[in-house]
C-alpha positions in Angstrom: 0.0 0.0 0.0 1.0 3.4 -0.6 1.9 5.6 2.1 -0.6 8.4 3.6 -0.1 11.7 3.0 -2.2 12.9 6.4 -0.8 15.5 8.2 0.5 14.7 11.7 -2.2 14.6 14.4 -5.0 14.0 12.6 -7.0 11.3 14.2 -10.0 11.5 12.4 -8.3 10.6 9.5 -6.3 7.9 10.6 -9.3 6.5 12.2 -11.2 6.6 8.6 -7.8 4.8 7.1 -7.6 2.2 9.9 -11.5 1.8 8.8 -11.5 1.7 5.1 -8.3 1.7 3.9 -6.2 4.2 2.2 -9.2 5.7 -0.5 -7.6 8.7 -1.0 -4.2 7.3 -1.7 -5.1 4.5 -3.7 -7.5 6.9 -5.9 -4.3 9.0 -6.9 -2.3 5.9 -7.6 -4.8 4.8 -10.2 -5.5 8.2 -11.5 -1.6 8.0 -12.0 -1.5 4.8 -13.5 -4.4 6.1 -15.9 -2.4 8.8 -17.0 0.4 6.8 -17.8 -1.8 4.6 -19.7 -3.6 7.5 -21.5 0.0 9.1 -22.9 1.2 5.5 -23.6 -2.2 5.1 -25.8 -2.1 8.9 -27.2 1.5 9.0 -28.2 1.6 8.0 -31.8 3.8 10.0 -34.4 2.0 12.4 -36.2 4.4 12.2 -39.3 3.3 8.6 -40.3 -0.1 10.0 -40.7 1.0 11.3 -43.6 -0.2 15.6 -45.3 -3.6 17.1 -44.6 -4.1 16.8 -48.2 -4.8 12.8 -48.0 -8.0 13.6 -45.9 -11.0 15.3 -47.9 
């Protein structure tokens, strides 16, 4: 599991992570991972697409 990024002395907070788990640092590990996945899936070269003038 990913660390917690609470600040120090917050019990409530500690209490919900104890409870549930970690939401909020889980949630920005996958919207990480998305992002990674979304510029893996987005980066394609633009060259091999070839002039504007092949598209009507």
């Amino acid at each position: 599991m990913f660390p917690r990024h609470s600040p120090p002395g917050s019990p409530i907070y500690d209490q919900l992570v104890e409870e549930h788990g970690d939401v909020l640092g889980e949630a920005r590990r996958l919207a990480d991972l998305t992002h990674r996945e979304a510029e893996r899936l987005l980066a394609w070269d633009v060259s091999a697409l070839g002039t504007s003038d092949d598209h009507p």
